[in-house]
N, CA, C and O atoms as a CHARMM CRD file, in Angstrom:
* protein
*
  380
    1    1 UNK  N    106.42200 116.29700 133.80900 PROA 1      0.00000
    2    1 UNK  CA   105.01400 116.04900 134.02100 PROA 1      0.00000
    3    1 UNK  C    104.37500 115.62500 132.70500 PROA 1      0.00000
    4    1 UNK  O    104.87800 115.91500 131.62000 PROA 1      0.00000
    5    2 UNK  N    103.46700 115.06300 132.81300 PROA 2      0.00000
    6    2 UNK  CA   102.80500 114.14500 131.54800 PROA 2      0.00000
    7    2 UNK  C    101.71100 115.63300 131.20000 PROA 2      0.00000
    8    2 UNK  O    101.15300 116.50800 131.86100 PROA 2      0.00000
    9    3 UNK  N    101.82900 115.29200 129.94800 PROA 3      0.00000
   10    3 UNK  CA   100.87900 116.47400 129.01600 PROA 3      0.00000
   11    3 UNK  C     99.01000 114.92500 128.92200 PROA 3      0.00000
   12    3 UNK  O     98.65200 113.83700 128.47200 PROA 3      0.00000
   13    4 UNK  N     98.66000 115.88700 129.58700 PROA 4      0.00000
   14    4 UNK  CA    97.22200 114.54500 129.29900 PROA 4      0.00000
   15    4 UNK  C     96.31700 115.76700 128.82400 PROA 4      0.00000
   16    4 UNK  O     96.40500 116.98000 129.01900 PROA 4      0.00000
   17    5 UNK  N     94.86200 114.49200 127.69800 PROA 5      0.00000
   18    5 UNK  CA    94.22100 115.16100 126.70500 PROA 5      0.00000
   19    5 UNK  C     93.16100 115.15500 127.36500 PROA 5      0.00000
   20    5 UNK  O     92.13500 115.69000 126.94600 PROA 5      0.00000
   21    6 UNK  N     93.21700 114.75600 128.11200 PROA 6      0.00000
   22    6 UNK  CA    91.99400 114.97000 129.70200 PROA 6      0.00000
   23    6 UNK  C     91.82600 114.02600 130.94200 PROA 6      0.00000
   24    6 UNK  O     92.69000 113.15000 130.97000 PROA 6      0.00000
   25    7 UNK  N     91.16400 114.00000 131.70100 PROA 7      0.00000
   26    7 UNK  CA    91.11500 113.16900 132.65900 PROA 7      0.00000
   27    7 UNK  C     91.49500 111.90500 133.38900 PROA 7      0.00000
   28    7 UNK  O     91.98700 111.71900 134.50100 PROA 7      0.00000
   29    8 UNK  N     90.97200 110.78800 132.05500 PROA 8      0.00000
   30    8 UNK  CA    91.38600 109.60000 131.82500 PROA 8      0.00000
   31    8 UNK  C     92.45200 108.93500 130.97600 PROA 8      0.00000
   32    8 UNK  O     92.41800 107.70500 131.01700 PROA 8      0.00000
   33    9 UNK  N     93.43100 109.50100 130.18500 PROA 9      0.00000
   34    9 UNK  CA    93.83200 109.45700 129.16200 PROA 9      0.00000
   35    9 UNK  C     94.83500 110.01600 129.17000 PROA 9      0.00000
   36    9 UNK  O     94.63900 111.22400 129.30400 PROA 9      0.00000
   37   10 UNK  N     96.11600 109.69700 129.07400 PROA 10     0.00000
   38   10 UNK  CA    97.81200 110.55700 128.71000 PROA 10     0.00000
   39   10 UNK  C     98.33900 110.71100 127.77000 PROA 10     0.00000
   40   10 UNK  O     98.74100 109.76500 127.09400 PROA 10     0.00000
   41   11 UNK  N     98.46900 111.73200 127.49900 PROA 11     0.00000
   42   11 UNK  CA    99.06500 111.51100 125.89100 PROA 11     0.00000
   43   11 UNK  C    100.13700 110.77800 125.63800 PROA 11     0.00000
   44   11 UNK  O    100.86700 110.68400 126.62500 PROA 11     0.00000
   45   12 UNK  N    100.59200 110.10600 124.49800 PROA 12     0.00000
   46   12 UNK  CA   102.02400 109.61600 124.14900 PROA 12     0.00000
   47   12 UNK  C    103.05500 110.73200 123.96600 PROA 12     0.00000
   48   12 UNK  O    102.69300 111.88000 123.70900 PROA 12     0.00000
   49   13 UNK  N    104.34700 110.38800 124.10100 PROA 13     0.00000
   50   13 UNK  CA   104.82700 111.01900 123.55400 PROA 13     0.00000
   51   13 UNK  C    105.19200 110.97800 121.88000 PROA 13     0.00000
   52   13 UNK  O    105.18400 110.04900 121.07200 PROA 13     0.00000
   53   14 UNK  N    105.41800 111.98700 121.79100 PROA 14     0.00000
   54   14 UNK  CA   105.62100 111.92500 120.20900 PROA 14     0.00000
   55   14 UNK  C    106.76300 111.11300 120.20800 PROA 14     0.00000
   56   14 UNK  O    106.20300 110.01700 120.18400 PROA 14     0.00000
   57   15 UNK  N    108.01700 110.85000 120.21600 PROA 15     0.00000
   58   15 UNK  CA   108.60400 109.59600 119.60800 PROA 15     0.00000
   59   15 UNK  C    108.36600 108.52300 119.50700 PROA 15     0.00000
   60   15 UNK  O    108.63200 107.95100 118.45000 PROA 15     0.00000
   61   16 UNK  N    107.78300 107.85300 120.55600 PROA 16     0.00000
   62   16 UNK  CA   106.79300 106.72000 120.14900 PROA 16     0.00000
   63   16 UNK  C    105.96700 106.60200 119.13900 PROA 16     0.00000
   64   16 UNK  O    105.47200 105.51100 118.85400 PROA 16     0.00000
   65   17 UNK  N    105.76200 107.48000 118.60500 PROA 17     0.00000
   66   17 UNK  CA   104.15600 107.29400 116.97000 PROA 17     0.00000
   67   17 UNK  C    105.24000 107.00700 116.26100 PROA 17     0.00000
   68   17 UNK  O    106.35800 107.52100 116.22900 PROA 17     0.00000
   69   18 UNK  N    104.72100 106.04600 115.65100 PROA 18     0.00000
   70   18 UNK  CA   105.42600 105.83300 114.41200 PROA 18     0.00000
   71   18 UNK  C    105.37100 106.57500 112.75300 PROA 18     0.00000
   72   18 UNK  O    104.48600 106.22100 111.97400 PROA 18     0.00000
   73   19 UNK  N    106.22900 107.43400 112.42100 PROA 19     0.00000
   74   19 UNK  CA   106.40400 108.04500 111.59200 PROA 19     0.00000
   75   19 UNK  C    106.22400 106.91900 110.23800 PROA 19     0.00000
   76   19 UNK  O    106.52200 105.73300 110.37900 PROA 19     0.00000
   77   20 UNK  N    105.62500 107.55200 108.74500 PROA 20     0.00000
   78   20 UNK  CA   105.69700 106.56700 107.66700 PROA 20     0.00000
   79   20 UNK  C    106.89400 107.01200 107.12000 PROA 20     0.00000
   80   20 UNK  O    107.37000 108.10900 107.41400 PROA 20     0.00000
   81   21 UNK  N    107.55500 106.02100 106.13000 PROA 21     0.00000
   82   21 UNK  CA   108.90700 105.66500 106.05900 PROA 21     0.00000
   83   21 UNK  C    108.86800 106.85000 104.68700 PROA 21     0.00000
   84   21 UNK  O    108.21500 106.80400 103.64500 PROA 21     0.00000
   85   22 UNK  N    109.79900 107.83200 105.16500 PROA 22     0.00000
   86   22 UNK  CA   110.22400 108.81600 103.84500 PROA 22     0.00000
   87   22 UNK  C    110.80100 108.43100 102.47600 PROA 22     0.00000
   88   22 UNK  O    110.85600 109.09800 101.44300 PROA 22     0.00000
   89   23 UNK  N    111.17900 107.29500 102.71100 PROA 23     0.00000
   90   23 UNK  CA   111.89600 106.69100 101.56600 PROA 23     0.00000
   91   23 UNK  C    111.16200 105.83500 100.42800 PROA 23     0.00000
   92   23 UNK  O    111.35200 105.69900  99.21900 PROA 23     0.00000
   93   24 UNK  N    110.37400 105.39300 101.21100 PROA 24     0.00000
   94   24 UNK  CA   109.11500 104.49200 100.69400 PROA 24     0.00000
   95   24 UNK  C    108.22400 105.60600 100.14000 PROA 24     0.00000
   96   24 UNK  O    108.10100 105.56700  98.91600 PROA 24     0.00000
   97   25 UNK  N    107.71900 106.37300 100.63400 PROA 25     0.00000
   98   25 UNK  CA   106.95300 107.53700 100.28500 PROA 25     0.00000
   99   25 UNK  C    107.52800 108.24500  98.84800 PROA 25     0.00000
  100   25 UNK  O    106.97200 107.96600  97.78600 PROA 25     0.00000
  101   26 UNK  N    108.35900 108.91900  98.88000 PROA 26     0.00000
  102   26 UNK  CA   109.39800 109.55100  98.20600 PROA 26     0.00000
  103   26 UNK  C    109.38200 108.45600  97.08500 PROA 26     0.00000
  104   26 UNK  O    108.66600 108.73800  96.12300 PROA 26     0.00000
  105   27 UNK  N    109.95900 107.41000  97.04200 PROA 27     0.00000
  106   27 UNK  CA   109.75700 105.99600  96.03300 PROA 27     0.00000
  107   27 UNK  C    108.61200 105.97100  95.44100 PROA 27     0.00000
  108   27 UNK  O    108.65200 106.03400  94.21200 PROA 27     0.00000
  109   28 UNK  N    107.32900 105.87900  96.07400 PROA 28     0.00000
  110   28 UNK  CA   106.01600 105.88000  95.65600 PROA 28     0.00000
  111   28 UNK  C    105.80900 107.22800  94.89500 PROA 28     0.00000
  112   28 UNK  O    105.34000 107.15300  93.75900 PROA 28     0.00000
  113   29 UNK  N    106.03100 108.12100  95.27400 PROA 29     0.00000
  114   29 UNK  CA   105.24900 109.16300  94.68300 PROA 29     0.00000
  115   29 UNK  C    106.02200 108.93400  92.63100 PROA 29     0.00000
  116   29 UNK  O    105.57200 108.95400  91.48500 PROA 29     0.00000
  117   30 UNK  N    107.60600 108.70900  93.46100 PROA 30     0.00000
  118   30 UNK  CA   108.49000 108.82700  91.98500 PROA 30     0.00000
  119   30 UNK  C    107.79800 107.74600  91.02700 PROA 30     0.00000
  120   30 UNK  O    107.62900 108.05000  89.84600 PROA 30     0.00000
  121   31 UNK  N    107.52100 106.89000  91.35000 PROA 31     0.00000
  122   31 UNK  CA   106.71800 105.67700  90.24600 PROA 31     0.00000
  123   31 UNK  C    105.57900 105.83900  89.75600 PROA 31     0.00000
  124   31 UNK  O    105.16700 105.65300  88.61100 PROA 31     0.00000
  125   32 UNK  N    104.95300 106.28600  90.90600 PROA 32     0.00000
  126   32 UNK  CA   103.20500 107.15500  90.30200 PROA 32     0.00000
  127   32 UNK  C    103.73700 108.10800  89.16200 PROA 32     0.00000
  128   32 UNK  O    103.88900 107.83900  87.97000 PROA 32     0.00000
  129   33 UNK  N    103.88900 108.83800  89.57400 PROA 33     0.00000
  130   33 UNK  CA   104.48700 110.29700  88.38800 PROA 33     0.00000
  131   33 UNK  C    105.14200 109.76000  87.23400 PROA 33     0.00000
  132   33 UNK  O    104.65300 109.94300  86.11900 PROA 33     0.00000
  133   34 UNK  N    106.24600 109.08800  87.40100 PROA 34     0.00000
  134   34 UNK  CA   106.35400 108.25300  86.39200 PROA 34     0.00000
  135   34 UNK  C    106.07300 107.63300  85.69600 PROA 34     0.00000
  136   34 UNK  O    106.57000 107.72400  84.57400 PROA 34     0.00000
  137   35 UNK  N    105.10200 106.64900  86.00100 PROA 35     0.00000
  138   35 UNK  CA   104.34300 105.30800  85.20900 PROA 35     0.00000
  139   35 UNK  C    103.09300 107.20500  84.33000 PROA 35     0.00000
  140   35 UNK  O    103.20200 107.46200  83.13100 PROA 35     0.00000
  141   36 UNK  N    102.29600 107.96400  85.13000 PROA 36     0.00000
  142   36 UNK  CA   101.46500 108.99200  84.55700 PROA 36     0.00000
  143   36 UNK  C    102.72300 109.48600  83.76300 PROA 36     0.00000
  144   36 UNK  O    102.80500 109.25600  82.55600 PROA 36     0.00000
  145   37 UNK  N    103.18400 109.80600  84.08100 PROA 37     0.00000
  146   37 UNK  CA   104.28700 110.85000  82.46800 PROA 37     0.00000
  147   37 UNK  C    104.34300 109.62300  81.38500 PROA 37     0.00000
  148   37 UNK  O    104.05500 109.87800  80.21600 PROA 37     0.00000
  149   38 UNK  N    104.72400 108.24500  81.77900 PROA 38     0.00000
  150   38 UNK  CA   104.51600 107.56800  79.81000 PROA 38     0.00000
  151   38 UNK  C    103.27800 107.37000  79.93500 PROA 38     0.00000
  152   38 UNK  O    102.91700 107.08800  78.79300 PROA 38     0.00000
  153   39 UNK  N    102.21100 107.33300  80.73700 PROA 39     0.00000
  154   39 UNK  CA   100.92700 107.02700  80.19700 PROA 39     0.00000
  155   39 UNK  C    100.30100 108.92800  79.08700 PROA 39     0.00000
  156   39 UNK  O     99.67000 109.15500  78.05500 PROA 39     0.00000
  157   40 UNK  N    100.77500 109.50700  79.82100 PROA 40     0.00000
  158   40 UNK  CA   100.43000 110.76300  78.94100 PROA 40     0.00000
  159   40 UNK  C    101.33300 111.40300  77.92000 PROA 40     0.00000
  160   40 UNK  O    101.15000 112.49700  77.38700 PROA 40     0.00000
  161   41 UNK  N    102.25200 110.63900  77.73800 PROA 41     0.00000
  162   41 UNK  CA   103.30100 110.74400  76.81400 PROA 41     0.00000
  163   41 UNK  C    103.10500 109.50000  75.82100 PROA 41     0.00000
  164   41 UNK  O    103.96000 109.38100  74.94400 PROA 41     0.00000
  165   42 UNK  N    102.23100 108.71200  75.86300 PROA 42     0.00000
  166   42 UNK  CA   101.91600 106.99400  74.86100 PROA 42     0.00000
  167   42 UNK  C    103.07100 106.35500  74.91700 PROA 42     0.00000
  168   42 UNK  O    103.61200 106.02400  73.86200 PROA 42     0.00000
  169   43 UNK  N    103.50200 106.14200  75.82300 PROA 43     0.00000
  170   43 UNK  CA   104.58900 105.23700  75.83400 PROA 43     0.00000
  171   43 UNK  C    104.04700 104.69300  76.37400 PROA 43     0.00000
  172   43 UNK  O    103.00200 104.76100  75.72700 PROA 43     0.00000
  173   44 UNK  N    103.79100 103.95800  77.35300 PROA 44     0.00000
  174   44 UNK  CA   102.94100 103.09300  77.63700 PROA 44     0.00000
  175   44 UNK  C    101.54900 103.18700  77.52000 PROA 44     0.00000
  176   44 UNK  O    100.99100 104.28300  77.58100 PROA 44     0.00000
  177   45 UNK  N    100.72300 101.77300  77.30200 PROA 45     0.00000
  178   45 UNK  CA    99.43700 101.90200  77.52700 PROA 45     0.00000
  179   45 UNK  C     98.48100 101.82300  78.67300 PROA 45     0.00000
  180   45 UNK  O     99.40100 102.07300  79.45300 PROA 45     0.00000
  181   46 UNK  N     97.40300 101.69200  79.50500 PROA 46     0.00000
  182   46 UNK  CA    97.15600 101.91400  80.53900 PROA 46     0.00000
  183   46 UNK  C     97.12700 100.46300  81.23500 PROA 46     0.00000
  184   46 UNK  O     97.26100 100.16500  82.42200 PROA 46     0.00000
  185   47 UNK  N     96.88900  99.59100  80.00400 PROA 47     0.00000
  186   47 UNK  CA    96.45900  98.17300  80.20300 PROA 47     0.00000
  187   47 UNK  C     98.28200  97.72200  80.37400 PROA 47     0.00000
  188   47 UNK  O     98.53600  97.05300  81.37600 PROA 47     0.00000
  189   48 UNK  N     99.41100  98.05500  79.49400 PROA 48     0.00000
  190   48 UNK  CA   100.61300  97.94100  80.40300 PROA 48     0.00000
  191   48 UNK  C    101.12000  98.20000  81.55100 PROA 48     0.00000
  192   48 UNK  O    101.89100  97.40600  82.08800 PROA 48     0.00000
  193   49 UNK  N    100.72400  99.49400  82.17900 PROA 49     0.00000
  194   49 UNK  CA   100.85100  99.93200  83.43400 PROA 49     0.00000
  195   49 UNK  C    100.27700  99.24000  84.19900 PROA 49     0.00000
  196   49 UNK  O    100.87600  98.85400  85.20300 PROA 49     0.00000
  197   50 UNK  N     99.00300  98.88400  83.97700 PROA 50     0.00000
  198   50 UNK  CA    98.17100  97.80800  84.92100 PROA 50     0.00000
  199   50 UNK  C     99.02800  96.83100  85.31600 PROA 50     0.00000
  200   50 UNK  O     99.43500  96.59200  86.45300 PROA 50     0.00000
  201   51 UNK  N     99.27000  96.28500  84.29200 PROA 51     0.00000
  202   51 UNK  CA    99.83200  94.96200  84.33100 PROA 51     0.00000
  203   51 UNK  C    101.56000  95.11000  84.82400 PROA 51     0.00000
  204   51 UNK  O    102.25300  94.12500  85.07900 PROA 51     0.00000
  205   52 UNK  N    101.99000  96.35500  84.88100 PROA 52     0.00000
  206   52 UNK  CA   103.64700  96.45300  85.22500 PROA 52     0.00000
  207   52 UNK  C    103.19300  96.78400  86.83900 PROA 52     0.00000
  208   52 UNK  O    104.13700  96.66300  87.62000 PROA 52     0.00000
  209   53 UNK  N    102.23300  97.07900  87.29800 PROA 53     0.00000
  210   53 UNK  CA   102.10900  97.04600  89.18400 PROA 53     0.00000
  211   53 UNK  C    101.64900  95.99200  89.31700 PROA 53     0.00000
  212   53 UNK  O    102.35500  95.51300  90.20400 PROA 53     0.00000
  213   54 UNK  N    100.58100  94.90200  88.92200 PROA 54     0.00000
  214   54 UNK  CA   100.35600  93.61700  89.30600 PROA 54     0.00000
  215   54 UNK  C    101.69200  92.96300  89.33600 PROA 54     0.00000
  216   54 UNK  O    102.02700  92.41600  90.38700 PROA 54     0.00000
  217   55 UNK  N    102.51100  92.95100  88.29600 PROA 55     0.00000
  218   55 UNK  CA   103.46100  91.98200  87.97400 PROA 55     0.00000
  219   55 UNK  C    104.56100  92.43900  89.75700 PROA 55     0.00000
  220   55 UNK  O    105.29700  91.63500  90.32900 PROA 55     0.00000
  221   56 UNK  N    104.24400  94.16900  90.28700 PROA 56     0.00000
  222   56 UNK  CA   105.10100  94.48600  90.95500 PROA 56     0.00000
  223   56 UNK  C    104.63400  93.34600  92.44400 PROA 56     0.00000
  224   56 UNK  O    105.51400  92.70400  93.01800 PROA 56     0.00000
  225   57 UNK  N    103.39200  93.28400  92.80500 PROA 57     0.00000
  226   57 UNK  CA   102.45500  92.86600  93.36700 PROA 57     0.00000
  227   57 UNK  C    102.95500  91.61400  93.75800 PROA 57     0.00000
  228   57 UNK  O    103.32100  91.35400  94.90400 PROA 57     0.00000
  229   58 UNK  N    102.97600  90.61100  92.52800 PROA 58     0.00000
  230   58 UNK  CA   103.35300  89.63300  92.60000 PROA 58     0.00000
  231   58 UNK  C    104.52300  89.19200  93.21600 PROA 58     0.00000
  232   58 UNK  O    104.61600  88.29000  94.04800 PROA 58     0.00000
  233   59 UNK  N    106.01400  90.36400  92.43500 PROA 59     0.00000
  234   59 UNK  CA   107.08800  90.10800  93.13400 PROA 59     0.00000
  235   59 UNK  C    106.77500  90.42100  94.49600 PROA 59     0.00000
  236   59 UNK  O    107.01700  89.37500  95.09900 PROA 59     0.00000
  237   60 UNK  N    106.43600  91.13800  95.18800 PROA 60     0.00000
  238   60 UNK  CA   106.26400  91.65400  96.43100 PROA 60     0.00000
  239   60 UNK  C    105.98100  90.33400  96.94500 PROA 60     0.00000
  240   60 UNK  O    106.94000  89.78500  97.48800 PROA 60     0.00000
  241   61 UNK  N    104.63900  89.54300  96.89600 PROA 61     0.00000
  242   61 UNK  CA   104.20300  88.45100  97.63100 PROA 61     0.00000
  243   61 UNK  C    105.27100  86.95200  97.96900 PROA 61     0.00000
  244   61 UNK  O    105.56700  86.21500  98.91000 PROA 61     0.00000
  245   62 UNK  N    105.63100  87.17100  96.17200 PROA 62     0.00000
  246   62 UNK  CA   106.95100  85.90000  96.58700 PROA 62     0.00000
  247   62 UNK  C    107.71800  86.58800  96.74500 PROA 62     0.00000
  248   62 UNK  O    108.53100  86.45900  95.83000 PROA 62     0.00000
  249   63 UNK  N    108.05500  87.45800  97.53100 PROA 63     0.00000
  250   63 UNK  CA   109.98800  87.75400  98.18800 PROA 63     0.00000
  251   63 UNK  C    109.73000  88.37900  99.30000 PROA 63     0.00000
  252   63 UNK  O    110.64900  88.64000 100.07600 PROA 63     0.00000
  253   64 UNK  N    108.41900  88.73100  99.57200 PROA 64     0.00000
  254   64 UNK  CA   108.53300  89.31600 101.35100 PROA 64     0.00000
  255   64 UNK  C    108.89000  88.55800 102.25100 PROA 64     0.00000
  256   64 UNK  O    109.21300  89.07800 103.31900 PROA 64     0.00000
  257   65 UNK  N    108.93300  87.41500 102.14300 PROA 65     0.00000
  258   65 UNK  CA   109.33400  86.52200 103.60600 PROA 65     0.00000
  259   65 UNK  C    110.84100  86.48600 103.33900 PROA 65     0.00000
  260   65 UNK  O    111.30900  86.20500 104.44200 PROA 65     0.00000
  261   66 UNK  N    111.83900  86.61400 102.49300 PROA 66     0.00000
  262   66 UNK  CA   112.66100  86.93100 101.86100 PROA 66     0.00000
  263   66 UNK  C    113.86600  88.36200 102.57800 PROA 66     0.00000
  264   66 UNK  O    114.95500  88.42100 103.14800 PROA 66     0.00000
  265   67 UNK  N    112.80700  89.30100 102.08400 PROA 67     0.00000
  266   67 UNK  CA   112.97500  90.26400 102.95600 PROA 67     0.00000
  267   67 UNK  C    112.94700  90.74100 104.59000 PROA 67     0.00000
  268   67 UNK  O    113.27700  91.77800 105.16600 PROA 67     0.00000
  269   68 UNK  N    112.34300  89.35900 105.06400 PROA 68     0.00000
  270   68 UNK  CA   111.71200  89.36700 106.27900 PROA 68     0.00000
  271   68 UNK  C    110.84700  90.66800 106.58800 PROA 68     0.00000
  272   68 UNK  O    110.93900  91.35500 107.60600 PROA 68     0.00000
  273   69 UNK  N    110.00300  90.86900 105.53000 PROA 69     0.00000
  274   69 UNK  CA   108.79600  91.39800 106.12800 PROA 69     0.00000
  275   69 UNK  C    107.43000  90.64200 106.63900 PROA 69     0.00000
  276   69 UNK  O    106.88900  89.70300 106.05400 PROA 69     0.00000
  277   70 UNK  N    107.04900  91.17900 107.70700 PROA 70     0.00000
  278   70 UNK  CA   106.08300  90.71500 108.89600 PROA 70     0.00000
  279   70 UNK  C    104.76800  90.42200 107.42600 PROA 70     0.00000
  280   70 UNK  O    104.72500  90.88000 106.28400 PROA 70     0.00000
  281   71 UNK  N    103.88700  89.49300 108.15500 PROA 71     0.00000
  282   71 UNK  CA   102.78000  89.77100 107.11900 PROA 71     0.00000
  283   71 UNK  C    101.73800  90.87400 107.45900 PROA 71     0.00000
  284   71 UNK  O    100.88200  90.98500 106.58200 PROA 71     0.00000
  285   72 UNK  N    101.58600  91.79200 108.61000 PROA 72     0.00000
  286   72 UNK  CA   101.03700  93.07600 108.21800 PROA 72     0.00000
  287   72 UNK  C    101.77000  93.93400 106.97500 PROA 72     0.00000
  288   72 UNK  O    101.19200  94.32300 105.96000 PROA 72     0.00000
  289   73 UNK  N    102.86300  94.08700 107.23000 PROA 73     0.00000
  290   73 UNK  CA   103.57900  94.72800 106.51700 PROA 73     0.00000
  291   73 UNK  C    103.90200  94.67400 104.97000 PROA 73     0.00000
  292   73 UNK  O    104.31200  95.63100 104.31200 PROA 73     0.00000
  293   74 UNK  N    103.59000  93.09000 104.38000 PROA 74     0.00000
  294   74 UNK  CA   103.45900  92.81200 103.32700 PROA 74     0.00000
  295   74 UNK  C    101.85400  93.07500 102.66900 PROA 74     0.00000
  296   74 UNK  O    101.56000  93.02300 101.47500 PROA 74     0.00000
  297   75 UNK  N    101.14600  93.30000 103.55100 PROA 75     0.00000
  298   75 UNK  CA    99.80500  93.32100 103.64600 PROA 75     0.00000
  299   75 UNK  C     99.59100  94.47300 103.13600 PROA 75     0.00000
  300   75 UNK  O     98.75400  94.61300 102.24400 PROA 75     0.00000
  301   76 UNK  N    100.50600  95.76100 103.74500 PROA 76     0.00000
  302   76 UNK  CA   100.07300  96.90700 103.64300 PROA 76     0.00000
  303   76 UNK  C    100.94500  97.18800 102.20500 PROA 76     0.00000
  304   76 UNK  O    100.39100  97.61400 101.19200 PROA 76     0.00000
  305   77 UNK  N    102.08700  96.94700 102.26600 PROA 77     0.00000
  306   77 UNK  CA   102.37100  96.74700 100.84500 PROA 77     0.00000
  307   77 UNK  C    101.84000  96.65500  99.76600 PROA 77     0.00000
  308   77 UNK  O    101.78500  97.54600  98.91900 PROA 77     0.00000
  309   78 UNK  N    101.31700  95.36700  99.67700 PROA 78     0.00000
  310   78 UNK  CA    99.93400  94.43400  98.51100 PROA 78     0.00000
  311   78 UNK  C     99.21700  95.91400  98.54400 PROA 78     0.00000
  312   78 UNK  O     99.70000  96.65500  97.68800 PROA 78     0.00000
  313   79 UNK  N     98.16500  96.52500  99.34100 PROA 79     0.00000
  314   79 UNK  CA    97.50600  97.12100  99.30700 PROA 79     0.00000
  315   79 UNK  C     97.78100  98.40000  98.78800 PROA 79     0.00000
  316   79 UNK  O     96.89200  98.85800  98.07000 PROA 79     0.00000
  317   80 UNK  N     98.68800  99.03100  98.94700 PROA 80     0.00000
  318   80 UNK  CA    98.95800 100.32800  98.20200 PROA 80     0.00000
  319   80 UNK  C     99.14400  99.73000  96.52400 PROA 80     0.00000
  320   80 UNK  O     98.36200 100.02400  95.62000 PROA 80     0.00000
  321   81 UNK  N     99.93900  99.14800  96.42200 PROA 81     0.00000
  322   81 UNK  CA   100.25700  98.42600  94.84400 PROA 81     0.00000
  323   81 UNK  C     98.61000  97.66100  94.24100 PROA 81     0.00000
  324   81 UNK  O     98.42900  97.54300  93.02900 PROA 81     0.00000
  325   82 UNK  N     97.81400  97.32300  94.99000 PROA 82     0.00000
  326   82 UNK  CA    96.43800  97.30800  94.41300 PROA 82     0.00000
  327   82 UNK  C     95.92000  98.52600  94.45700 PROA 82     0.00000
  328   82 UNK  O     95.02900  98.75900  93.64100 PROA 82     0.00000
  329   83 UNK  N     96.31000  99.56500  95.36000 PROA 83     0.00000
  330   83 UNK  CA    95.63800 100.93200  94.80700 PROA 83     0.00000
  331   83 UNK  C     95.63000 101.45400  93.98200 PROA 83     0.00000
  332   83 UNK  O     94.58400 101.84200  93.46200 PROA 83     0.00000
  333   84 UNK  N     96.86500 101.69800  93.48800 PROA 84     0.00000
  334   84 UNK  CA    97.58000 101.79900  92.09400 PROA 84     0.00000
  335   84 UNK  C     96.80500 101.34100  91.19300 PROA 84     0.00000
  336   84 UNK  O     96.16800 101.94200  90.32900 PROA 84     0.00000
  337   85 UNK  N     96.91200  99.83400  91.51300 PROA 85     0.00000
  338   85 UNK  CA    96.34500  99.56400  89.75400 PROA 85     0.00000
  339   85 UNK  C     94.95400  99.56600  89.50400 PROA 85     0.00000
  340   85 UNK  O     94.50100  99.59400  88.35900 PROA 85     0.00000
  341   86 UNK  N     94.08600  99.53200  90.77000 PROA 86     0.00000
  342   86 UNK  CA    92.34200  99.96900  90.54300 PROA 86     0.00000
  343   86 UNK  C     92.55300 101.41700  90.29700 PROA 86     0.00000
  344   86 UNK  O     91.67700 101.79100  89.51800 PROA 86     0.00000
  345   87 UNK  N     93.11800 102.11400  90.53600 PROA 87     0.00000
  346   87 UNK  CA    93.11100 103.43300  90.05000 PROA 87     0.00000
  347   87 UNK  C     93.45900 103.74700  88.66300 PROA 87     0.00000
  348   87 UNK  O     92.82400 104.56900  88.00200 PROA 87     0.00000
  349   88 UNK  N     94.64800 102.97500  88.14100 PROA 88     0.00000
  350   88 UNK  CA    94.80400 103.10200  86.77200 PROA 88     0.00000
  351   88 UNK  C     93.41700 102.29800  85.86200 PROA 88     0.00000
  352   88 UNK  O     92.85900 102.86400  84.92200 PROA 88     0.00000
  353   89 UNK  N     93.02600 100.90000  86.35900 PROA 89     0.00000
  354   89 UNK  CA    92.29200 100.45800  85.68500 PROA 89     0.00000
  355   89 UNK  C     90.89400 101.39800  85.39200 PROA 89     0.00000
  356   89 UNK  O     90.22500 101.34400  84.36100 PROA 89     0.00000
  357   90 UNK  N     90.71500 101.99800  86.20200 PROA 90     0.00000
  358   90 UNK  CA    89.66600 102.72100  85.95600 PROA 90     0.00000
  359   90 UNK  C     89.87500 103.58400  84.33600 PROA 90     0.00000
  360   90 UNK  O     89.15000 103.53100  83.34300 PROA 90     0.00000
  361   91 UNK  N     90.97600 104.24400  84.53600 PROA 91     0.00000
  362   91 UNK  CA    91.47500 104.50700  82.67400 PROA 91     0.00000
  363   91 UNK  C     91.14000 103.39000  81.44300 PROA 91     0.00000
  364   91 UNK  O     91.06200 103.71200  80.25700 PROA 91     0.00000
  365   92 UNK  N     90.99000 102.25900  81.86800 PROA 92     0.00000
  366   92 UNK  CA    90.82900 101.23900  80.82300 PROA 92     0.00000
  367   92 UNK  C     89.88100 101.80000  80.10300 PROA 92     0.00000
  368   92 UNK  O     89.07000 102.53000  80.67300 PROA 92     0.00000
  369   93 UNK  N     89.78700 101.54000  78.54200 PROA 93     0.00000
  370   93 UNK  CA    88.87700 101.41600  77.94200 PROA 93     0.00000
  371   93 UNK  C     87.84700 100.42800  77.74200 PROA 93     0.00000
  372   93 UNK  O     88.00600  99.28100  77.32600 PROA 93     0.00000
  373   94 UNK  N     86.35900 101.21100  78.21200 PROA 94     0.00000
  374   94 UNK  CA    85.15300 100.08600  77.93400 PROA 94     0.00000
  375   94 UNK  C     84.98600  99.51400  77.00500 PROA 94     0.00000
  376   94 UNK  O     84.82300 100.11900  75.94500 PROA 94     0.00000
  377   95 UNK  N     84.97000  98.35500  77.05500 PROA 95     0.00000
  378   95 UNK  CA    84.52900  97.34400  75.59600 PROA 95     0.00000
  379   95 UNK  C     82.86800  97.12900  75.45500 PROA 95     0.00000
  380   95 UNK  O     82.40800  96.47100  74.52200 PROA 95     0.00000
């Protein structure tokens, strides 16, 4: 029997939702933490880090069709890797 959330409406089942990819996740977190440990260690500067996720950005755009990723998917890509670096840029120093 179907589990419904009321009247009009059935729930999915849970295998159908699409889960986010653990590996990708797990990847992301390791590069964040990373790129922050040499930024708080001066090994890198913030304006390098900036510029080492744009540069990632870039590869991403020319090699996703490559990869045969869909263009949502490259989309959502681009977008986390611009999160990144408006988040670091905010560290920049004001001139």
């Amino acid at each position: 029997m179907d589990e419904t959330l009321n009247d009009n409406e059935a729930a999915r089942p849970r295998e159908n939702r699409a889960e986010p990819d653990a590996h990708g996740q797990a990847a992301m977190l390791l590069v964040e933490s990373l790129i922050h440990g040499l930024l708080a260690r001066s090994i890198i500067s913030v304006a390098d880090a900036v510029e080492i996720v744009d540069i990632a950005a870039e590869v991403k755009a020319e090699i996703a069709a490559d990869l045969g990723d869909s263009p949502s998917t490259m989309r959502r890509s681009l977008a986390m890797l611009d999160a990144v670096s408006a988040s670091l840029k905010l560290d920049l120093p004001r001139s």
